[in-house]
N, C-alpha and C positions, 0 to 999 in steps of 0.2 A: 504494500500500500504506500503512495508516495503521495505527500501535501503540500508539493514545491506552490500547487496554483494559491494558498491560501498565505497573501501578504505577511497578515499579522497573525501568525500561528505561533502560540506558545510553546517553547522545548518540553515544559514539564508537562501541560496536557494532551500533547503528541505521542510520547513518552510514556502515557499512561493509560492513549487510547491502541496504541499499540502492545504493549504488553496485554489488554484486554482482546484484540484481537488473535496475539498469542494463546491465550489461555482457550477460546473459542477452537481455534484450528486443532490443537491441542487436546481438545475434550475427549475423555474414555470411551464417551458412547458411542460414535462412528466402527470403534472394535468393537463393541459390547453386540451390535445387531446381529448375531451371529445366525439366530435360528428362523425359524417361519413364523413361528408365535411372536418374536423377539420382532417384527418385521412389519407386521399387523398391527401391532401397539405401538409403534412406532408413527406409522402411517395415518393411524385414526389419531391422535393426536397433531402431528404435524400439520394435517390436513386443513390446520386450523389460520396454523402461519400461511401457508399457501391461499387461502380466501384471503387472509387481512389485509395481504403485502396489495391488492389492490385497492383498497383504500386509499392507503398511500399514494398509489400514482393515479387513481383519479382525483386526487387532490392538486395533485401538481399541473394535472391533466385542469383543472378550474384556475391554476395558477397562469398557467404559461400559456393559454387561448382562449375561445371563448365558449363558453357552451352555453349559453343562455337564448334566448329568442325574444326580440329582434338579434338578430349577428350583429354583431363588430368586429372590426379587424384585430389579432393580436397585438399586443404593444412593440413586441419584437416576434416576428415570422420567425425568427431561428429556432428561439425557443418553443415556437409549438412546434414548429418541425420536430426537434428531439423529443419533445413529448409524445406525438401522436407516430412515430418509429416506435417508441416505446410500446404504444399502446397497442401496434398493428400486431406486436411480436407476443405479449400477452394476450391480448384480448381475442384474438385470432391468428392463432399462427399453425404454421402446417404439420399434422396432426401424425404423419411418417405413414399414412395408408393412405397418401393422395385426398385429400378431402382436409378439414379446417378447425380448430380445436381451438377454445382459450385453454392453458395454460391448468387452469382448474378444471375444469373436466379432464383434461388428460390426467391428471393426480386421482381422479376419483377414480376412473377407467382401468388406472397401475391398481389402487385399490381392489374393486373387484376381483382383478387377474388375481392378486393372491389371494381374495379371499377376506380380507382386512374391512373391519366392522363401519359401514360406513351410516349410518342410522345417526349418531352424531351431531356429524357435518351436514345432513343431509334434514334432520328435523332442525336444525338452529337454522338452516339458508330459507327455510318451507317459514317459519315463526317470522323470519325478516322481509319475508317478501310478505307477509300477511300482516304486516304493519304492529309490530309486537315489540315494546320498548327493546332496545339492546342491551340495556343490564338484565333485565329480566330474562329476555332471550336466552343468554350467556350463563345465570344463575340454573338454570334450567339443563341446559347441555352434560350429559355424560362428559364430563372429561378432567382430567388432574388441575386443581386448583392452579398450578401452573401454568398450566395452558392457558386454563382462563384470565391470570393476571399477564400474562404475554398480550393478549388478546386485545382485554383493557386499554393498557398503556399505549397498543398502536393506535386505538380506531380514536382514544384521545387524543392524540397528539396530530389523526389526520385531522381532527375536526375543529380544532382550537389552538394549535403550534402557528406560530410564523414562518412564510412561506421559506426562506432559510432553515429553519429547524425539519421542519417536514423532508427537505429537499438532504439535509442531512444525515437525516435515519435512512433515507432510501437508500443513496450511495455508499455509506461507509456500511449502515447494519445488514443491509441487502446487497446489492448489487458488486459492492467489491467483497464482498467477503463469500459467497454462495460460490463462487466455479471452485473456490478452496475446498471447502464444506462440502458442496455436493461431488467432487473428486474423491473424497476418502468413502464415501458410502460407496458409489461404483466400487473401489476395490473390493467391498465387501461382498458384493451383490451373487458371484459362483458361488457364495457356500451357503447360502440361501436355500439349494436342495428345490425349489419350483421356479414356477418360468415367471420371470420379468422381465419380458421383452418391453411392455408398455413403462414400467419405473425408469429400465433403464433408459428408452427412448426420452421420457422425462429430465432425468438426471442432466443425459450427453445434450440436451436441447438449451438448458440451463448455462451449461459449464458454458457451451460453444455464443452462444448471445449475449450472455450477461458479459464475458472477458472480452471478447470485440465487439460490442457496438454496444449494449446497454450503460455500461459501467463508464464508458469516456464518454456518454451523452449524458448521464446524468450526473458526472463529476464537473462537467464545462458549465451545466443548469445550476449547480451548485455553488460557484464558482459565480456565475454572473449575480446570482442572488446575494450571496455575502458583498459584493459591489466594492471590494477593498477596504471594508468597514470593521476595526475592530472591534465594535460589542456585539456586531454580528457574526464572525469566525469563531468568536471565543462561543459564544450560545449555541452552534452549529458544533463544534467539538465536544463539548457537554452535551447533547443533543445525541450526537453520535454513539458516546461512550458510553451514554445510558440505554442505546440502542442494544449496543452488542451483549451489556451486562444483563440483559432483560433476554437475550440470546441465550446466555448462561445457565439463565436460569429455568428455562423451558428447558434445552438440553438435561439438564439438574435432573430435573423431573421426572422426565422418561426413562434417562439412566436408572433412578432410584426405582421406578415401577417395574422395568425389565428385570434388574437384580430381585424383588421380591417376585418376581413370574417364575425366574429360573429355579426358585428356592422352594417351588410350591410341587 
């Protein structure tokens, strides 16, 4: 991860969001998925980070163009351009059997292949589109207290963060740090023992977008936002570091559930 574009970056919170990135790349559970059970729980959980991360970018996505009616032109064309490439690549991007997928349904589609509990993810999307508060929704949801403060902490920060801060979490706790992340689970993925042709099509779709073309359009988005302004790079690395720490601790999580699965 390199923050040469950020003028006024502090050594010591560089220094601390990186070693926090360390500790992420780092983390046991990436080994720990060893089995099918192990794999499944993994999945119905995660599943969760996978819906929220779009939050995120249709926030940035109301940031950086217009989505309203009457239209208006954006304030800078550049940046919806990187937004709505962003948006072509999740929101529909190509699905590896000739035909068109957002990004979330292909994760739930990996789901089924193995077999992995999707009732979840799938009664909390059903309660949001039926207009059902989102604490309640969430309070509701089968899934590790973890999860659900992951969860939390994102859809807050899409809905109420400064468009710096949001622009933030996405690059540093997404978009640069996932082709890592999602790298070490591929090695895992042979001893898994059933077919995931769809996770891994997932996975390899992730690494290969987000390191060429997501990740330096939403570091340059990042980058225009903070505008050379230091209480806004310093908020945007705070922002970040709480990103990845809140990474942490979803990881945490599931490690701690798989170790009592395997025990059982």
């Amino acid at each position: 991860m390199s923050s040469e574009f950020l003028a006024y970056e502090s050594p010591q919170q560089m220094s601390a969001l990186e070693d926090l990135r360390s500790d992420l790349l780092n983390h046991p559970l990436y080994e720990s998925v060893q089995t099918h059970e192990n794999l499944r729980l993994f999945m119905r959980e995660h599943s969760f980070a996978v819906w929220d991360f779009m939050s995120l970018l249709k926030r940035l996505q109301q940031i950086a163009t217009c989505c309203d009616i009457p239209w208006s032109p954006a304030t800078d064309a550049s940046h919806a351009r990187f937004i709505n490439e962003i948006v072509l690549g999740e929101e529909c991007d190509e699905d590896g059997r000739g035909g068109y997928s957002s990004h979330f349904e292909l994760y739930l589609a990996a789901m089924e292949e193995v077999e992995a509990d999707t009732r979840p993810i799938r009664t909390f999307i059903a309660q949001v589109q039926n207009r059902v508060p989102i604490e309640q929704a969430l309070k509701k949801a089968e899934i590790l207290p973890s999860t659900r403060d992951f969860v939390q902490s994102t859809l807050r920060l899409a809905m109420k963060g400064q468009p710096h801060e949001v622009a933030a979490a996405f690059f540093y706790g997404r978009e640069d740090v996932i082709p890592d992340m999602f790298s070490r689970f591929v090695e895992s993925l042979p001893n898994q023992g059933v077919t995931v042709e769809r996770f891994g099509h997932y996975l390899r779709r992730h690494i290969e977008l987000d390191a060429n073309d997501h990740g330096p359009l939403s570091k340059r988005l990042l980058a225009t936002l903070c505008d050379n302004q230091q209480h806004r790079e310093s908020e945007a690395i705070a922002t970040a570091s709480r990103a990845i720490s809140q990474r942490i601790s979803l990881w945490d999580g599931i490690l701690n559930q798989i170790r009592v699965q395997n025990q059982a």
